[in-house]
C-alpha positions in Angstrom: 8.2 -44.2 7.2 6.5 -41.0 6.6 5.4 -38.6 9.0 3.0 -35.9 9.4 3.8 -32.4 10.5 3.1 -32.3 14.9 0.7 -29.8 15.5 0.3 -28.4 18.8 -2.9 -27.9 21.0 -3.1 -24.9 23.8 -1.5 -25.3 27.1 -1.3 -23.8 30.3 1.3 -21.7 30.8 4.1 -22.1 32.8 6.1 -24.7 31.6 9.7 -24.5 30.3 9.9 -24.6 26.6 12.1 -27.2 25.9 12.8 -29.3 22.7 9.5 -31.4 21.5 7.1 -29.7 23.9 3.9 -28.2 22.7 5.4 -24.7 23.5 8.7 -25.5 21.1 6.0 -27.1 18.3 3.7 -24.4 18.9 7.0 -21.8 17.9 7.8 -23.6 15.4 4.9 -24.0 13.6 4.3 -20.1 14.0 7.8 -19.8 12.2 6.3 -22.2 9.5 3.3 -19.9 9.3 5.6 -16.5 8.8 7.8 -18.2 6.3 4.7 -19.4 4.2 3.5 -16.0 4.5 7.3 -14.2 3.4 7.4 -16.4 0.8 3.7 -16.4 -0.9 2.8 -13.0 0.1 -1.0 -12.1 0.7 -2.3 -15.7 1.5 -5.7 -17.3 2.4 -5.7 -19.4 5.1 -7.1 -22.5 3.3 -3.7 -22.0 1.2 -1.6 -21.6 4.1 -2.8 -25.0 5.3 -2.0 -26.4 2.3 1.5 -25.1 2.3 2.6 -25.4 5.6 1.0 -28.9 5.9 -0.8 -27.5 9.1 -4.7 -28.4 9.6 -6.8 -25.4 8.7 -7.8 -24.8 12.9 -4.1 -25.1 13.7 -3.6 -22.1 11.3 -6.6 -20.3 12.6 -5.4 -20.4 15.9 -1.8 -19.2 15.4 -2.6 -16.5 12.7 -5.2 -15.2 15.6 -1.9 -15.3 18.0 0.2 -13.9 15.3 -2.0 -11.0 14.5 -2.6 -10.2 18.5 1.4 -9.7 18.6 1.3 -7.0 15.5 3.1 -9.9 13.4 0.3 -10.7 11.1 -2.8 -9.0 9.5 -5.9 -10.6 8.3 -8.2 -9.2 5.8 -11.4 -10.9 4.1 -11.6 -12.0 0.8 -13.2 -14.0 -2.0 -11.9 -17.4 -3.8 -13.8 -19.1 -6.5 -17.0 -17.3 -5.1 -16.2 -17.9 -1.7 -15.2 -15.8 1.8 -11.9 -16.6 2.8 -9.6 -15.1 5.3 -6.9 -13.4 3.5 -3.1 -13.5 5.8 -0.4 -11.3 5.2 2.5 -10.0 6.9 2.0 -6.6 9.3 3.8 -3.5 7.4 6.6 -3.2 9.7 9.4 -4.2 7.7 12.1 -3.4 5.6 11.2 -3.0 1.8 12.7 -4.4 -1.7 13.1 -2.5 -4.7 13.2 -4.8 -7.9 14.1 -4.2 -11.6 14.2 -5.6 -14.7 16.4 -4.0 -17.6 16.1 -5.5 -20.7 17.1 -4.3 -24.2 14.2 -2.2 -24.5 12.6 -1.5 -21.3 13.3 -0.9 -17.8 10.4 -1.9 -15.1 10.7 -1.4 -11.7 9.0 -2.4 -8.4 9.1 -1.4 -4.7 7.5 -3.8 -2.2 7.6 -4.9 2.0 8.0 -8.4 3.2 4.5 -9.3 2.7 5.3 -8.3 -1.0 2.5 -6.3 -1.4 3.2 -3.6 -4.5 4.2 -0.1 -2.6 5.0 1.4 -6.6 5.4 -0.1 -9.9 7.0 2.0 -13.0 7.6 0.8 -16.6 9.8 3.0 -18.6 11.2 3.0 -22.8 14.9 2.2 -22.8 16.4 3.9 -26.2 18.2 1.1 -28.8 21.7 0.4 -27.2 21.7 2.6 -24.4 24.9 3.3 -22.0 25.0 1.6 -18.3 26.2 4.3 -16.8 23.3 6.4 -17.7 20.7 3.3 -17.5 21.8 2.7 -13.9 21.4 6.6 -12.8 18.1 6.1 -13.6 17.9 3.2 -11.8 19.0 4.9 -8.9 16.8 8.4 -9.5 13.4 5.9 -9.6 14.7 4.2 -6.4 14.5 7.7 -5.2 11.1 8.6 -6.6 9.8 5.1 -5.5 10.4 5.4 -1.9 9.6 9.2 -1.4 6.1 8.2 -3.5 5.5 5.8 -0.4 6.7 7.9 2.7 10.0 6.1 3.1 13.2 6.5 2.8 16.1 4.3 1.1 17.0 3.6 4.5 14.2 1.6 4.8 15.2 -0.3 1.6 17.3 -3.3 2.5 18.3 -4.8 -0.8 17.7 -4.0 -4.6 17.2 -6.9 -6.8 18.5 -6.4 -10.5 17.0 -8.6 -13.1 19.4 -9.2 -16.5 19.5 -10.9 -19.2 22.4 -13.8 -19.2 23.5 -13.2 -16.0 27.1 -14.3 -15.2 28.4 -13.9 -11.5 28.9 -9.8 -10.9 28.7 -9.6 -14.6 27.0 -10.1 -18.0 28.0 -12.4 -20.6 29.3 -11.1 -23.8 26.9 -9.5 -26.1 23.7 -9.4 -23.9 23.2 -6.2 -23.8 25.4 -3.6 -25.9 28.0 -2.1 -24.2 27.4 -3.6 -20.8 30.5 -6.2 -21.6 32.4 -6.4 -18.7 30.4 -4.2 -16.4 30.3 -5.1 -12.9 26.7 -3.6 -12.8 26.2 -5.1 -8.6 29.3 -3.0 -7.3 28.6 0.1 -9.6 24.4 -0.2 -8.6 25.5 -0.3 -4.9 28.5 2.3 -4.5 25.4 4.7 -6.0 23.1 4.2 -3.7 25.0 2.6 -0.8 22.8 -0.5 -0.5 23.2 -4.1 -1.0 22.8 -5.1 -4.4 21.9 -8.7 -5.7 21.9 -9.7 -9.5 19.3 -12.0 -10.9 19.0 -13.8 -14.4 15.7 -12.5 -15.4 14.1 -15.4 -16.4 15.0 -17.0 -12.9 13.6 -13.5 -11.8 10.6 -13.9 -13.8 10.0 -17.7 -12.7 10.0 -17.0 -8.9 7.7 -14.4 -9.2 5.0 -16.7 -11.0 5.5 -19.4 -9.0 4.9 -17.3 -5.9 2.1 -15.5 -7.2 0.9 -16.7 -9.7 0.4 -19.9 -12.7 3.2 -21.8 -11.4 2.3 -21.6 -7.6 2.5 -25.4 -6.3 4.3 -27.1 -8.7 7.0 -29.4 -7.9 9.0 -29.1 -11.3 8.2 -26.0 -13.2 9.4 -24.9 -17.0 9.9 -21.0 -17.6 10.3 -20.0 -20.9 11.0 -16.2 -21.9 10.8 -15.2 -25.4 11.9 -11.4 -25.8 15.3 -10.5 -26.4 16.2 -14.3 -26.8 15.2 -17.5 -25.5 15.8 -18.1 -22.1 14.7 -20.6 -19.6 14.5 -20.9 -15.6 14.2 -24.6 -14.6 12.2 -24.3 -10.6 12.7 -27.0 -8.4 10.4 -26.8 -5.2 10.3 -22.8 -6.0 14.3 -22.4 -6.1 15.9 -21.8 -9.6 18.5 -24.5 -10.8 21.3 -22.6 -11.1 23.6 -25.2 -12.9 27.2 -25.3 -13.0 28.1 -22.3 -15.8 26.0 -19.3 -17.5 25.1 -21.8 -20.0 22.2 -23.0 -17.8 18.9 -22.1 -19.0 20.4 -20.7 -22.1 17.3 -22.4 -24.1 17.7 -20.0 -27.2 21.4 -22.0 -28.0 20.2 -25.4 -28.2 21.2 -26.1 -31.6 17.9 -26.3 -34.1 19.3 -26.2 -37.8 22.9 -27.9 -38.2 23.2 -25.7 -41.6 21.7 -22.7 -39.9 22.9 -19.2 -39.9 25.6 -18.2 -37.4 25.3 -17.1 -33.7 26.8 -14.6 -31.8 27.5 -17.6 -29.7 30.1 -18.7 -31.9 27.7 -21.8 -33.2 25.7 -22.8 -35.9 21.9 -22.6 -35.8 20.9 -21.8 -32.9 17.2 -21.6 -31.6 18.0 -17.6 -31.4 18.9 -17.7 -34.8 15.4 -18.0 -36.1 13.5 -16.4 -33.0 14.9 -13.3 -31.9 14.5 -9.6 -32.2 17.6 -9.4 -34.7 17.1 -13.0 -36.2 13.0 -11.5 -37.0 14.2 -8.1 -38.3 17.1 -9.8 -40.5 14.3 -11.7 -42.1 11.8 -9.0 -42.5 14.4 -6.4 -43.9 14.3 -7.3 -47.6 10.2 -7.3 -48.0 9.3 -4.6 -45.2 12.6 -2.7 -44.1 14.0 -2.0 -40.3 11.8 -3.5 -38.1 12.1 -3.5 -34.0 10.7 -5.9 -31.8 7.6 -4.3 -30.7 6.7 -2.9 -34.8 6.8 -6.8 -35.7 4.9 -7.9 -32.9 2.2 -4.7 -34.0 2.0 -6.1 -38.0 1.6 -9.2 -36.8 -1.3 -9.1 -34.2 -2.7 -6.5 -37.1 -2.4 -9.9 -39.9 0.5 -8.9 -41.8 1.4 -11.7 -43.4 5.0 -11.8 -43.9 6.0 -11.0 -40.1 2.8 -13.6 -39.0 5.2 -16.1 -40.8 8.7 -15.3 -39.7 7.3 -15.6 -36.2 5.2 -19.2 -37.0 8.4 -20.3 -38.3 10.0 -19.6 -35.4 7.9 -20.4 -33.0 7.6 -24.4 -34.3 11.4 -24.5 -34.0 11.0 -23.4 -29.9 7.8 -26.0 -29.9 10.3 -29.2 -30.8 12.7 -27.6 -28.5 10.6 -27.4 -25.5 8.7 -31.1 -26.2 12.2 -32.5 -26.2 13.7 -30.5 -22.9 10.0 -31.4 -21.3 10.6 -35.1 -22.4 13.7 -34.9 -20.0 12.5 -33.0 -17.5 8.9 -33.6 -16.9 7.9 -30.5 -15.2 4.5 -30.3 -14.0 4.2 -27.1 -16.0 5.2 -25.0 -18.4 5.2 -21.1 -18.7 5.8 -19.1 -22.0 6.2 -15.5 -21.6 8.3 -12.6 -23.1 7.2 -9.9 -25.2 6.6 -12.3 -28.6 3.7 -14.0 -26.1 1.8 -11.0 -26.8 1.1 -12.7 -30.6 -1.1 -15.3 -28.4 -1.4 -18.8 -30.8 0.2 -18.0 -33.3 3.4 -18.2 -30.7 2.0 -20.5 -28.5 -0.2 -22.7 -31.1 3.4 -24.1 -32.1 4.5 -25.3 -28.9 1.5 -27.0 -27.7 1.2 -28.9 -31.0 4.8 -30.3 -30.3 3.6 -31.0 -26.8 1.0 -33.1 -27.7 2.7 -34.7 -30.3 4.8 -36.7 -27.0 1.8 -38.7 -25.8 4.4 -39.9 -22.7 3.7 -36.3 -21.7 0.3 -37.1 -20.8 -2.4 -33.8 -20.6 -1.0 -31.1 -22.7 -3.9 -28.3 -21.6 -2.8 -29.1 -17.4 0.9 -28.8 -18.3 0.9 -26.0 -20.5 -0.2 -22.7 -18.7 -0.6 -18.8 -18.9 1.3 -16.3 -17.2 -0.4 -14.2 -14.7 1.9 -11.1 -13.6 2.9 -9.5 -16.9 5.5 -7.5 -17.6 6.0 -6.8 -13.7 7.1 -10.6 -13.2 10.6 -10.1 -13.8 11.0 -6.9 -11.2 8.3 -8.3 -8.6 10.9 -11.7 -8.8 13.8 -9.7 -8.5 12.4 -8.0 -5.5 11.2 -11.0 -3.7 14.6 -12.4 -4.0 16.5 -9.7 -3.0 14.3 -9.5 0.5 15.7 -13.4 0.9 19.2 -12.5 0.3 18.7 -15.8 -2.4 20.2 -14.0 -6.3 23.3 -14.9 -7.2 25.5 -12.6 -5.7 25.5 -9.6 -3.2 27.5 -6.8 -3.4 27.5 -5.3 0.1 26.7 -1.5 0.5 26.0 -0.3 3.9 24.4 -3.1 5.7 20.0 -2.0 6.9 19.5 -1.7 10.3 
């Protein structure tokens, strides 16, 4: 049988608090309140009710309690049109410093437990560049970050580290140049004496969404990244599926032409074959010469015609691969992000047609949705999950008190 959540109504005091009474369900349900609040960040009421299963007065009345006791602040606000009480968590804790480093770019964010943004910094990487000298700047903009804010890293209680291909303390073979074998946690943390967890950045990215933003409140959520590869982050109830190997999520190896060139992977045809930063340039370099990334992506949001094509092509092969892994799945929706989203249809066009192609899928336009946070997702998830202590693993520096 199914059951309700208890609320609890006001009672005199006096009373020992013992398990089941309306003072133990009244504490609990507070606890239900600050965990909603950790874990969505700024929050209306009306939304809080809705996550916590709690009926809107029940909320009213223990956010009220909550913000007498300096736990809680209230603000108001406007949703669709309307006033709404905005909740979120009193600035008296500890903060997170997130970041992202990709082949590229480096982004980085510093935020409290209410993950509200204290600082956010987006820097150029150059091509292939050295750990040691990537994660020094790491360290110098953890620095900058909390001296921009009034802190001090000893109010920083873990940095989150969002990679590509994340495998235990270390990366997989050939995801970023270099960084083969590099325990990047324990090198991160003997820097800057903190503890350090490691994140796959599309898990990163994923969390970060469905906390604040497309994917909030959805049961079974797709999250694709096209940038430096494919990659995908399968949510269940908000947690990544972490699966048994690094091979989990690796959406850019799912074979997609048998006869197809080879991949660094060791396989034939792979998705990242056909859609990725070297698989693009390899195909642009007889008719326009060495191309990066972010020069394709230019010519082809200005109409070339060549690098509009290479990407189309592409981007149909990821459409049959995400209708088929959706087929499986069912996810109640489906993110596609990266830096080749910026091209708008003609990346996305692709996948949608193959979506509504599989009927069984029902309403491609409710499953298939934009992002919201940008290129801060991937740090902003990285520093969320660091504050829970939930990234795959921590590397202890001296522990925040």
């Amino acid at each position: 049988m199914n059951s309700t959540p208890q609320e609890v109504v006001p009672v005199a005091s006096g009373h020992q608090t013992a398990p089941g009474s309306q003072t133990s369900l009244r504490e609990q349900n507070s606890q239900r309140i600050l965990d909603g609040v950790r874990t969505f960040g700024a929050i209306t009421q009306v939304e809080l009710a809705a996550a916590t299963g709690l009926s809107p007065a029940t909320v009213s009345n223990i956010v009220k309690q909550l913000e007498s006791e300096g736990q809680l602040v209230t603000s108001a606000t406007t949703r669709s049109g309307r006033r709404a009480q905005q909740v979120s968590l009193a600035r008296n804790s500890a903060l997170s410093f997130g970041v992202r480093i990709g082949a590229r770019a480096l982004s980085a964010y510093l935020g409290d437990a209410s993950h509200t943004v204290q600082h956010a910094r987006h820097l150029p990487l150059p091509h292939e560049h050295r750990y040691d000298t990537t994660l020094d700047r790491v360290a110098l903009l953890v620095g900058e970050a909390t001296e921009e804010v009034g802190a001090s890293l000893d109010d920083v209680a873990t940095i989150g580290v969002a990679l590509p291909d994340v495998l235990s303390a270390q990366l997989t073979a050939g995801s970023l140049p270099g960084w083969e074998e590099v325990d990047v946690a324990e090198t991160l943390s003997r820097r800057l004496d903190r503890p350090v967890v490691l994140e796959r950045q599309a898990d990163a990215a994923a969390v970060a969404e469905y906390r604040f933003g497309a994917l909030r409140g959805a049961d079974v959520a797709l999250y694709i990244r096209v940038g430096d590869g494919v990659e995908a982050s399968l949510l269940l109830d908000g947690r990544p599926h972490r699966g048994r190997s690094a091979a989990v999520g690796a959406l850019g190896h799912v074979q997609v032409d048998p006869a197809g060139a080879m991949c660094r992977c060791g396989a034939r045809g792979c998705l990242n074959t056909v859609l990725s930063p070297i698989a693009l340039a390899d195909l642009l370099r007889l008719s326009h010469g060495p191309m990066g990334l972010r020069q394709i992506i230019q010519a082809a949001n200005r109409g070339d015609a060549g690098c509009r094509q290479v990407i189309a092509d592409g981007a149909a092969a990821l459409g049959r691969v995400v209708a088929n892994t959706a087929m499986v799945l069912g996810p109640d929706r489906i993110l596609v992000s990266g830096e080749l989203s910026e091209t708008g249809r003609l990346l996305l066009d692709p996948v949608r047609e193959a979506l509504d192609a599989r009927t069984l899928l029902g309403y491609v336009d409710d499953l298939l949705v934009d992002p919201q946070l940008g290129r801060d997702a991937e740090a902003m998830g990285a520093s969320a999950l660091a504050h829970d202590g939930a990234g795959l693993p921590v590397v202890s520096g001296r522990s925040a008190t």
